[in-house]
C-alpha positions as CSV (number, residue, x, y, z in Angstrom):
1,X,13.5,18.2,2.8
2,X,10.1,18.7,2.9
3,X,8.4,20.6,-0.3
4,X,4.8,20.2,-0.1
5,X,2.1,19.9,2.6
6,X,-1.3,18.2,2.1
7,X,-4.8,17.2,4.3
8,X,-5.6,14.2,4.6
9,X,-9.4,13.7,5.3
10,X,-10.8,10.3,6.2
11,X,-14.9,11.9,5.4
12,X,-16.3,11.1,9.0
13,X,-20.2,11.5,9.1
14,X,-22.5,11.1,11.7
15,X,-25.6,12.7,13.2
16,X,-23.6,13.6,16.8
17,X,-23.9,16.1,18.6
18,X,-20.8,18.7,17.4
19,X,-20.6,17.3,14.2
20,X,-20.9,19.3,11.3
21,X,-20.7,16.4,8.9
22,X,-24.2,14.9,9.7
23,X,-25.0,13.4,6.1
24,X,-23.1,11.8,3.5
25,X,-24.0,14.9,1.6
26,X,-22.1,17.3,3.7
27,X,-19.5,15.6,4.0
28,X,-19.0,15.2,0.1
29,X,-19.6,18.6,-0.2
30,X,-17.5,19.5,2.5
31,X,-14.5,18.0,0.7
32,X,-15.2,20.1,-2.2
33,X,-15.0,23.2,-0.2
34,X,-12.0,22.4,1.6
35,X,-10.3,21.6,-1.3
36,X,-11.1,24.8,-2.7
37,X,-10.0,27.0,0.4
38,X,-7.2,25.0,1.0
39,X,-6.0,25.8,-2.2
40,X,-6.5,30.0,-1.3
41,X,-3.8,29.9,1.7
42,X,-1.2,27.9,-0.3
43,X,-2.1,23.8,1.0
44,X,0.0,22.1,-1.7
45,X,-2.1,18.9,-1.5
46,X,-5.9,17.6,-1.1
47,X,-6.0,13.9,-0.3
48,X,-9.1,12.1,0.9
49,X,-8.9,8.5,2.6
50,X,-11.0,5.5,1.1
51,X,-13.0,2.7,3.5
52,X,-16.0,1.0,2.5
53,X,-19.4,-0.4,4.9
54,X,-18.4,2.9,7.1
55,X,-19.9,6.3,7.7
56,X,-16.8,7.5,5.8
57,X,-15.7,8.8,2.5
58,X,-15.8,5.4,0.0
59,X,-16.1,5.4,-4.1
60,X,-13.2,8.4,-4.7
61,X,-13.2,9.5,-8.4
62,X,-16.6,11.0,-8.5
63,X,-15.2,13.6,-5.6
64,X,-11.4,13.8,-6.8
65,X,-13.4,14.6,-10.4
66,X,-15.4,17.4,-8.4
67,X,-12.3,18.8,-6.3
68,X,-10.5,18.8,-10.0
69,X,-13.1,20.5,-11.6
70,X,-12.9,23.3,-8.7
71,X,-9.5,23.8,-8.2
72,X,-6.4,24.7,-10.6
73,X,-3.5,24.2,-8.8
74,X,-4.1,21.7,-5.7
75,X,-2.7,18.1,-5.8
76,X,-5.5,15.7,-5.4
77,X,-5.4,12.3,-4.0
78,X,-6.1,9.5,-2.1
79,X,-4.6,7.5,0.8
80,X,-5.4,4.9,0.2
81,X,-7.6,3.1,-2.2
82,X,-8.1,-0.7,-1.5
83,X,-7.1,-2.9,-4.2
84,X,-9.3,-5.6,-3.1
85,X,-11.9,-3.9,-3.2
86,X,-11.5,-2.6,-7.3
87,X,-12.3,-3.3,-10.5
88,X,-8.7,-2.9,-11.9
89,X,-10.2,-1.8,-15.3
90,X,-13.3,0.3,-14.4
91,X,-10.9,2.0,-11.8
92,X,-8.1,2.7,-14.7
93,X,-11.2,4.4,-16.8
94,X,-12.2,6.6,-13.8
95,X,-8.7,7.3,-12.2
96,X,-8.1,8.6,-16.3
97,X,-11.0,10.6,-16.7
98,X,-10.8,12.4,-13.0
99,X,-7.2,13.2,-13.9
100,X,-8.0,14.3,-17.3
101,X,-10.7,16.5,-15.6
102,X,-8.0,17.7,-13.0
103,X,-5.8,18.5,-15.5
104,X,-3.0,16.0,-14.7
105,X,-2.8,16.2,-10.6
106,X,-4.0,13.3,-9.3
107,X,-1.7,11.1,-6.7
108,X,-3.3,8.1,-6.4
109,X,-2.3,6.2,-3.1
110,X,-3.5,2.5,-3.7
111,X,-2.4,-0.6,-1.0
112,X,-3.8,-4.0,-0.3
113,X,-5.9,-2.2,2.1
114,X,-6.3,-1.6,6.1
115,X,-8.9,-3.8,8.6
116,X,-12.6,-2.7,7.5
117,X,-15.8,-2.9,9.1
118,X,-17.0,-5.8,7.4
119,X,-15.4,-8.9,7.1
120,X,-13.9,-9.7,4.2
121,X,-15.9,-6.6,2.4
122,X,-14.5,-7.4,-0.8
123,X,-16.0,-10.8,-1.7
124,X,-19.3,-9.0,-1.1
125,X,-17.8,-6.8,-3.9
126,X,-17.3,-10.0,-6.0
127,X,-13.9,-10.4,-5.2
128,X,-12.9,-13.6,-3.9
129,X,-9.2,-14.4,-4.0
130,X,-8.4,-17.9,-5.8
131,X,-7.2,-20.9,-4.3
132,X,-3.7,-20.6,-2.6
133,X,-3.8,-16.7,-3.1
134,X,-4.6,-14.4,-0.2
135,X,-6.5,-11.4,-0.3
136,X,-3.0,-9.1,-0.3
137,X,-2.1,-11.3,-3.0
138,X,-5.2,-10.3,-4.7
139,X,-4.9,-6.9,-3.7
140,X,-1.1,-6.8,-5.8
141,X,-2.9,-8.6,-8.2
142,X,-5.8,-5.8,-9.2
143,X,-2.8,-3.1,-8.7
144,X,-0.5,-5.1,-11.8
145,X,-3.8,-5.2,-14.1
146,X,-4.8,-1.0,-13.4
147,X,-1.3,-0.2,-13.7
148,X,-0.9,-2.1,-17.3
149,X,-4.4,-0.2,-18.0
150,X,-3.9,3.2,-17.2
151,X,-0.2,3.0,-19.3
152,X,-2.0,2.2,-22.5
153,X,-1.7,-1.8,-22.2
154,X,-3.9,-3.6,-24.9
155,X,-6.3,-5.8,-23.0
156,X,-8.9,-6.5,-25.1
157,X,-9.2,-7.9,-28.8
158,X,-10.7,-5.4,-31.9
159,X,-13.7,-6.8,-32.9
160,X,-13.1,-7.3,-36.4
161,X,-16.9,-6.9,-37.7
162,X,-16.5,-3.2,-36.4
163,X,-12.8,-2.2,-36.7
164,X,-11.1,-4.6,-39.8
165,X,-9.2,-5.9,-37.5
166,X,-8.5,-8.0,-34.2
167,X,-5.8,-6.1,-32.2
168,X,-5.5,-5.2,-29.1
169,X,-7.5,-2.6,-27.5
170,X,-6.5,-0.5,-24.8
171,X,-8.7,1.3,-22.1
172,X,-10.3,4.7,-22.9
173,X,-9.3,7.3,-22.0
174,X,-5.9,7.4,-21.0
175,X,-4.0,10.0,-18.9
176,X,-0.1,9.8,-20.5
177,X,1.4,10.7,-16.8
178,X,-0.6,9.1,-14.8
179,X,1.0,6.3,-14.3
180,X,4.2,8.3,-12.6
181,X,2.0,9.3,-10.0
182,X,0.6,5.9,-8.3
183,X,1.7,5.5,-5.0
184,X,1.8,2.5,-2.4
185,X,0.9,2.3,1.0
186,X,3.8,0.3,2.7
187,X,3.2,-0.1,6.4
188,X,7.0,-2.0,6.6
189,X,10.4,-1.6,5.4
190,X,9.8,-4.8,3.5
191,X,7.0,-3.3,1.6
192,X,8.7,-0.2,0.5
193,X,11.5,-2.5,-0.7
194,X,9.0,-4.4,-2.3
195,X,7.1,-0.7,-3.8
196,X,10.4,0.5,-5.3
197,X,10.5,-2.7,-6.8
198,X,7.6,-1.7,-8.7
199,X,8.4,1.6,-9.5
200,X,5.6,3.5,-7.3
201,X,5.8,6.2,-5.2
202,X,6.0,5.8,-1.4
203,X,3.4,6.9,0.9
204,X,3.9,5.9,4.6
205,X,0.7,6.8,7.2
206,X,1.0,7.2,11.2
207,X,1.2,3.1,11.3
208,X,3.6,1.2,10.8
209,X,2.8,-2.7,11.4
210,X,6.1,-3.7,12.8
211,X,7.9,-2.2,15.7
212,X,11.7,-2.4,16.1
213,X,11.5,-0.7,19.6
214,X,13.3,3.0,18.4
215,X,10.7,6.1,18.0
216,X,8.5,6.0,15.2
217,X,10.2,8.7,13.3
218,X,13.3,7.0,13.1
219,X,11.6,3.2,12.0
220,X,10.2,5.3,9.7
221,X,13.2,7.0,7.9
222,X,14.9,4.0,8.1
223,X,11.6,2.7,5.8
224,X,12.1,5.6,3.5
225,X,16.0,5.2,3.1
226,X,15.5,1.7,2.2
227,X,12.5,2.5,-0.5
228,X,15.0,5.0,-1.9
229,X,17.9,2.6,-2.2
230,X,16.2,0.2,-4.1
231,X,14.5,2.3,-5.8
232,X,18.1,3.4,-7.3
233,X,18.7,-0.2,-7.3
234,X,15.8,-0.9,-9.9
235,X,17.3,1.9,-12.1
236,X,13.8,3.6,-13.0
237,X,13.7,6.4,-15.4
238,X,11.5,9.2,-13.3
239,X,12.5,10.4,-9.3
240,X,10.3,9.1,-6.6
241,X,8.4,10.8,-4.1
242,X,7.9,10.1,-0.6
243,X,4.9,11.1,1.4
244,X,4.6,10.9,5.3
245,X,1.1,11.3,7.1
246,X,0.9,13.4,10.7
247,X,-1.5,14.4,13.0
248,X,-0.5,18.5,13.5
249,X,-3.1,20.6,15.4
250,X,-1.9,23.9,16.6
251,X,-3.0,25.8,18.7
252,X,-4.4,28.9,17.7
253,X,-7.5,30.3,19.2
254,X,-9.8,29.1,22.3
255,X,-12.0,27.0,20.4
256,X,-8.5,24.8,19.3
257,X,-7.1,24.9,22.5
258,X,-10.5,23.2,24.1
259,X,-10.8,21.0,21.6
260,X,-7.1,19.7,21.6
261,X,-5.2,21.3,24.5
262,X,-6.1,18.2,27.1
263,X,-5.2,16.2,24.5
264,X,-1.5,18.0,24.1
265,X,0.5,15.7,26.8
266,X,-0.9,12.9,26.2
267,X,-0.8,12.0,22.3
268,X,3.0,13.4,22.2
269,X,4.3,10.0,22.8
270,X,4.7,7.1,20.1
271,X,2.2,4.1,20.7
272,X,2.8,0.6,20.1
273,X,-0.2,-2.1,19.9
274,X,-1.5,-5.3,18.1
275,X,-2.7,-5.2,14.8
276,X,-3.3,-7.9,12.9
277,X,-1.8,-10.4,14.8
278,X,1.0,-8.8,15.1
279,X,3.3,-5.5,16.9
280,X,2.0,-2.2,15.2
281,X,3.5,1.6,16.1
282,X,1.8,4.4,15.6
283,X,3.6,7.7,15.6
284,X,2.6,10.6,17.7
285,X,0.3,13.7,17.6
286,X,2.0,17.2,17.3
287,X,-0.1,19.3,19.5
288,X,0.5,22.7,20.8
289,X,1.8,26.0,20.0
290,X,3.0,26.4,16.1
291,X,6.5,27.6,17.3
292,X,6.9,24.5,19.6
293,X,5.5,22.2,16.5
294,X,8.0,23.3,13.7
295,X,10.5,22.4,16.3
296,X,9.4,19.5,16.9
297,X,9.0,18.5,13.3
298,X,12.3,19.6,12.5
299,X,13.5,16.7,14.7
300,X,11.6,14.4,13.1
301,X,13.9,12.1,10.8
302,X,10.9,10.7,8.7
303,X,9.3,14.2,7.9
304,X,13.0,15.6,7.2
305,X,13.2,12.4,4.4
306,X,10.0,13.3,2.8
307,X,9.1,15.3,0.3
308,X,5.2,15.5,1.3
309,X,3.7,15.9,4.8
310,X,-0.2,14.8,4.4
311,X,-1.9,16.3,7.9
312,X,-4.7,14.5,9.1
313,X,-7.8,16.7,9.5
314,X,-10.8,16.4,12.2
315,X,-13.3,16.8,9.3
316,X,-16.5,16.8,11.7
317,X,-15.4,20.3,13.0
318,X,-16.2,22.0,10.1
319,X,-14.5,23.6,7.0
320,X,-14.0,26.8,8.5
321,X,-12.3,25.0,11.5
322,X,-9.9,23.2,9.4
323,X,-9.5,25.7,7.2
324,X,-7.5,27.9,10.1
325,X,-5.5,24.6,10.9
326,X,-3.8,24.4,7.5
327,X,-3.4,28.4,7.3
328,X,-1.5,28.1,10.4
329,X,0.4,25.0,9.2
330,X,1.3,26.7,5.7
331,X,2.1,30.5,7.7
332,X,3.2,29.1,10.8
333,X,5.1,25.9,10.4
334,X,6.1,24.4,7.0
335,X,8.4,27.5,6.4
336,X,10.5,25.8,9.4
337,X,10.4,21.9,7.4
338,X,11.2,23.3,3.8
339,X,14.7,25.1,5.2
């Protein structure tokens, strides 16, 4: 049953006309604000999507630092950050230090990463997988090193000319819960098998890169029933949340309805596509009155499975615009999902 709802920005910016995010700047600070009023009509979550060489929020712990800083009570997250493109021990210091700042509420959502931009983005990083790996291997790779990091792991040898002594030295500082609260961004049942395994928590987007030919919602519980099998399976010592991403606009006033109300009929069917070289779904836009949208969402077997909604928001339009969305979602529609 569901227990929390979230955003889920992906920081577009662009000098267009109707955009209020025209800079970099505004869209950073933007985020902040959101965060902040999201917060003030009872949005359980703030989560903020991660994609590099783009016009799009990129580096994330300066900003989840920020949002922690302003906020007390808010969740604060990411989904997802792309392993290729870290630093598994500089990420592990940051991730540590924003948390710390946040006052323990960071979720960090982590994957191997979606298409980008640039080609193979990451080896201008200077991350070039090794010979016989692949850049997912890679990806797993980074997540096994921050991981060992951020739960206290020594990595490095004492020098003994300063401390007496050559043992090992963990990473500085270090957030003692952190580690319960990594997510993985599975985009097949495989993977969320494969995410249990680990011990992370599941978070499941509006993609999934394998179609079975049933409705979204139901490839995707089937996903979340199998992550929480072998999740029992692996015997872990903490309770695992699931998180599942949706695009919810109701609509609420004249400027929503011409913004979105065209757009009602046509998005409120599953869509299945190439991706990668292979079948991808992507699940369906809930679009219309609230009433009609809990409904809906009732009916949904992945969101009824989850414990966290994340809703995507249309960032460009504005704070204040978004800001009506989620107090409509919160008033209007997650009373319906937490029954």
């Amino acid at each position: 049953m569901v227990k929390r709802i979230g955003f889920l920005s992906f920081g577009h910016y662009q000098a267009v006309p109707g955009s209020l995010t025209r800079t970099a700047a505004d869209v950073l600070q933007q985020s902040i604000d959101l965060a902040v009023a999201a917060e003030e009509v009872g949005v359980d979550g703030a989560y903020f999507r991660v994609h590099h060489f783009a016009r799009q929020l990129a580096s994330p712990f300066p900003l989840l630092a920020a949002v922690g800083a302003r906020t007390k009570t808010i969740e604060i997250g990411t989904g997802v950050i792309d392993m290729r493109y870290e630093n598994p021990l500089y990420m592990a210091e940051s991730a540590a230090a924003a948390d710390l700042i946040a006052g323990e509420r960071l979720q960090l959502g982590i994957s191997r990463g979606s298409p980008e931009t640039a080609l193979a983005g990451y080896e201008s990083f200077g991350y070039v997988p090794s010979d016989g790996q692949t850049d997912a291997d890679m990806a797993r790779a980074h997540t096994e090193l921050f991981r060992a990091a951020i739960a206290g792991a020594g990595l490095a040898h004492a020098n003994p000319q300063m401390t007496g002594s050559s043992h090992p030295l963990a990473i500085e500082p270090l957030s003692p819960t952190l580690p319960e609260r990594i997510w993985w961004g599975a985009g097949t049942r495989k993977t969320a098998v494969w995410t249990a395994e680990q011990g992370m928590n599941l978070m499941s987007s509006t993609l999934l890169t394998e179609d079975t030919g049933v409705p979204f919602d139901q490839l995707q519980a089937e996903q979340i029933a199998m992550f929480r099998a072998a999740w029992a399976d692996a015997g872990h010592d903490f309770e695992p949340r699931v998180s599942v991403s949706r695009s919810i606009l109701p609509l609420i006033d004249d400027e929503t309805r011409r913004y979105f109300g065209l757009r009602a009929q046509a998005d409120a069917k599953d869509q299945v596509g190439h991706l990668d070289g292979g079948l991808a779904r992507f699940g369906r836009s809930y679009i219309g009155e609230p009433d009609v949208i809990a409904a809906e969402l009732a009916q949904d077997a992945a969101v009824q499975a989850a414990d966290t909604v994340l809703v995507t928001v249309p960032n460009q339009l504005g704070v204040d615009f978004n800001v009506r969305i989620m107090e409509s979602i919160v008033r209007d529609i997650k009373p319906a999902l937490s029954r």
